[in-house]
C-alpha positions in Angstrom: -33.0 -69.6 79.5 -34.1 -70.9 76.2 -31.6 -72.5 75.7 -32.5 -75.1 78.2 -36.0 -75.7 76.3 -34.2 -77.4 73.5 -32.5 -80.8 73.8 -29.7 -80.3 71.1 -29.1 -83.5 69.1 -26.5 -81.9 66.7 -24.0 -79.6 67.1 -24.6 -76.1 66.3 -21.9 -76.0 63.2 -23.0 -79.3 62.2 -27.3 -78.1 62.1 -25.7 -75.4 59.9 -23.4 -77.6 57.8 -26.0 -79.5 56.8 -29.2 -77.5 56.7 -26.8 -75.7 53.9 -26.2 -78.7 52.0 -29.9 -79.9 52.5 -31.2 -76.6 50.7 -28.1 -76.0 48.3 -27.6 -79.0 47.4 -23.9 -81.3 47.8 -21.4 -78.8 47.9 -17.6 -78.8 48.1 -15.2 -77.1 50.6 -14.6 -73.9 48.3 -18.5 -73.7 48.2 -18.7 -74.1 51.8 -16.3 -71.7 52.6 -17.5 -69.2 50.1 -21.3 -69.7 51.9 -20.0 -69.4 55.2 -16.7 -66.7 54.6 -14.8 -69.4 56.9 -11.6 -70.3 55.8 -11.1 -73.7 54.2 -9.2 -75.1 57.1 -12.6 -74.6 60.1 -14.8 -76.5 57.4 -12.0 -79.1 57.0 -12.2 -79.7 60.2 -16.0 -79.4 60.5 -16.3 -81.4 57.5 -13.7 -84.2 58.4 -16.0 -84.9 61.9 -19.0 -84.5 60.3 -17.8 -87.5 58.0 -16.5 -89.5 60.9 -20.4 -89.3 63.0 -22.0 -90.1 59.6 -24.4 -87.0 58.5 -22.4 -86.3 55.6 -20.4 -88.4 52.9 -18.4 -87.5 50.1 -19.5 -87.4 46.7 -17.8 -86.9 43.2 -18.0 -84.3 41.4 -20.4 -84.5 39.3 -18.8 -82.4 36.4 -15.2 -84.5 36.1 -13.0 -82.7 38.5 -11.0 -83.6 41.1 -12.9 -81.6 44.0 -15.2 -83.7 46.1 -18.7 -83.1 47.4 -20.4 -83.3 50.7 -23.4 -84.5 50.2 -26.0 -85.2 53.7 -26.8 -89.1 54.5 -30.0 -90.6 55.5 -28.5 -90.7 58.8 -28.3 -87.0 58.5 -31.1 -86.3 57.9 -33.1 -87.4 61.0 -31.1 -85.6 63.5 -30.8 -82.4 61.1 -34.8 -82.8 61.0 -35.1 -83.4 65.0 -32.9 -80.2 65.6 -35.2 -78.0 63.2 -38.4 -79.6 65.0 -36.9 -78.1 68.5 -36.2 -75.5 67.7 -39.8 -74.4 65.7 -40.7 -76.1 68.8 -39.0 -73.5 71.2 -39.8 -70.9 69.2 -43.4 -71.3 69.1 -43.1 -71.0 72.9 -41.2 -68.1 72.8 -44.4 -66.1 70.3 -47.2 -68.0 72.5 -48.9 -64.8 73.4 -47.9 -62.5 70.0 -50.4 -62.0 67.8 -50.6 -63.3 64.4 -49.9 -59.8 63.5 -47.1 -59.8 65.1 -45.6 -62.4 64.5 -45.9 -61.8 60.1 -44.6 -58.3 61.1 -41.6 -59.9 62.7 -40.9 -62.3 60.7 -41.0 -60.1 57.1 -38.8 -57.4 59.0 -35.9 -60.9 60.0 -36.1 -61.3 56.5 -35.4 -58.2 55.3 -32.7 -58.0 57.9 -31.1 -61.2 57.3 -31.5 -60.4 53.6 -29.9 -57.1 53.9 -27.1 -58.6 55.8 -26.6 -61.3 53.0 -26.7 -58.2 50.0 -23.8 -56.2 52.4 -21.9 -59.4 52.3 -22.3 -60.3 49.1 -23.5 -63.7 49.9 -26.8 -63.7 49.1 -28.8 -67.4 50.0 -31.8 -69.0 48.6 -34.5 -69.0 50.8 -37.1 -71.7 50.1 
């Protein structure tokens, strides 16, 4: 299973949490939850343990009001980046034997899919 290539060092929610916030920038919980269309009470949660192991701290926000930002640490950064290596890692083994062709054909046609998704939902995401 491929799953057993991959030596998980974060959580699944938390790689998501904060490859968000690495790419969007800090964000508060109504961003979060409009990102993700969870309710604000899962990211709480997610948010409150993240805080507690250290990948992500609160900010203020930076426009005067009262909500506060998660923004990810230097600590959370290395793990974050350690999960991403894995898994390009993993799935580098998985396209071994697919041609280059292949594997830009693939790749444009996820994009278009996750894209579309995104568009239905109406929650489109910068992609770098």
């Amino acid at each position: 299973m491929i799953s057993d290539c991959v030596d998980r060092t974060l959580e699944r929610s938390a790689y998501i949490l904060l490859s968000r916030i690495r790419v969007e920038g800090p964000m508060s919980i109504s961003e979060l939850s409009d990102a993700f269309g969870l309710d604000a009470s899962t990211l709480r949660r997610q948010t409150a343990g993240a805080l507690r192991a250290g990948p992500v701290e609160h900010t203020l926000d930076p426009d005067g009001g009262v909500a506060r930002e998660f923004r990810i640490t230097e600590e959370g950064e290395r793990p974050r980046d350690e999960e991403r290596e894995g898994n390009v890692s993993t799935l580098a083994m998985v396209l071994a034997d697919w041609s280059d062709d292949d594997i830009a054909e693939f790749a444009d046609y996820l994009q278009r899919f996750n894209t579309s998704i995104e568009r239905l939902a109406g929650k489109p995401w910068p992609r770098p």
